[in-house]
N, C-alpha and C positions, 0 to 999 in steps of 0.2 A: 307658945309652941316651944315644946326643949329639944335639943341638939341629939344627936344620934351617938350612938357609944358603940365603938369596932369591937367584935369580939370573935370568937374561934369560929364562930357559923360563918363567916363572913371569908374565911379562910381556903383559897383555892388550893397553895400549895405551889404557886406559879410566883417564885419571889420577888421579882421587879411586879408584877401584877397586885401581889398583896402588899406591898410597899407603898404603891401609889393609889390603890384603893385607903389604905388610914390617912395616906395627904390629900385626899376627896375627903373623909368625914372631918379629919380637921381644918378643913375649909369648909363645909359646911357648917360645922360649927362657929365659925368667924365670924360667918354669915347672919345666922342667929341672933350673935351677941351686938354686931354689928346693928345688928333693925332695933335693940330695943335701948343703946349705949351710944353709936357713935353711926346716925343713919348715914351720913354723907360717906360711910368706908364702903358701902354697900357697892357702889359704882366700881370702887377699885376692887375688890374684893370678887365680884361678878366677872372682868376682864379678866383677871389670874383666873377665878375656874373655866369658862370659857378656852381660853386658851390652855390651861390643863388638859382638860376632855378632851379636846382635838388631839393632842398628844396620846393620849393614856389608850382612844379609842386607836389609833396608829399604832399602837404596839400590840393592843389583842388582835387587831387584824392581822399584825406580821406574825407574833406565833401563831395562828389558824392556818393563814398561810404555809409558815416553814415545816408545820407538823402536817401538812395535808388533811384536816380536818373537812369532812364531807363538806361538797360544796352548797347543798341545801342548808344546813347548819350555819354555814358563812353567811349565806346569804340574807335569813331570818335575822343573824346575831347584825349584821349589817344596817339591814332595814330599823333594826332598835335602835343604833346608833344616830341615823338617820333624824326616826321620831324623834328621839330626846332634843337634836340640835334645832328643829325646827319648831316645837313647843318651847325649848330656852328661850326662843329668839321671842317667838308671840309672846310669850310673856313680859322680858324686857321689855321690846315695845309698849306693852300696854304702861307698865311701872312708869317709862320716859313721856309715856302722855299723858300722864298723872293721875293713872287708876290707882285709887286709894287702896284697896283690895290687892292690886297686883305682887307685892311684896312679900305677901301672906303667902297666896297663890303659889308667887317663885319659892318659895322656901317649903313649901309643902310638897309640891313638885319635883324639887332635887332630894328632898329628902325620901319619900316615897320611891319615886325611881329608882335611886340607886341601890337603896334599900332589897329590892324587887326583881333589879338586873343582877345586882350580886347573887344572889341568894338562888335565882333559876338561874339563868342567859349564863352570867359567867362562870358559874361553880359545875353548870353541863359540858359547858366550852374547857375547862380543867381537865375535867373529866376525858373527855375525850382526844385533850393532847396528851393527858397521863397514860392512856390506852397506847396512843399512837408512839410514843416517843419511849413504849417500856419501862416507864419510871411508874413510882403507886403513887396513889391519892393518897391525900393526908387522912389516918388513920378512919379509912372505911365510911368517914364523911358524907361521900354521895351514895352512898344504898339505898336511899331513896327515891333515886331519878328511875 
């Protein structure tokens, strides 16, 4: 499985937001390199993004928050935040009780997800604090939504 590469689609325009989305792909790429080089970083590697995302998701919910972003919309972008945490978690578990599979799984899962969340969830959520807050999207980007 190969590592994920940030590139302009990926680009909200929200700069602590895109900042910390390329320090997600370059942890997930660690990750990667980790399973097939140096399995045992994997554990450590797992706690830093863990701990990352709970952060990362703490700050798109404060600007949703601060820009008044509809609260149906929060509440959707929320419940995703949610799912992710609760499938990271089933998955570790399964990897700590020594599903051979589980590894693959995790890596596929963060990969896909994120991939998925950027790309709809957060680049709507941009979207719609760039509306609220009077500032433009980056270069007409979301004309698709």
């Amino acid at each position: 499985m190969a590592g994920i590469q940030w590139g302009l689609d990926y680009y909200t325009g929200l700069p602590e937001v895109d900042r910390q989305h390329q320090w997600l792909f370059a942890l997930i790429n660690r990750l990667h390199e980790a399973k097939s080089q140096q399995p045992e970083m994997i554990d450590h590697a797992f706690v830093e993004l863990r701990d990352y995302v709970r952060d990362h998701f703490a700050l798109e919910e404060q600007l949703m928050a601060e820009a008044q972003v509809d609260a149906e919309h929060q509440a959707r972008h929320l419940a995703a935040h949610e799912g992710f945490a609760v499938r990271l978690n089933e998955l570790w578990q399964a990897r700590a009780a020594g599903s051979e599979s589980a590894t693959d799984e995790l890596l596929e899962f963060l990969t896909d997800w994120l991939v998925q969340h950027i790309l709809h969830t957060d680049r709507k959520m941009a979207l719609e604090i760039h509306t609220r807050m009077g500032t433009q999207a980056p270069h007409n980007m979301f004309a698709h939504f």
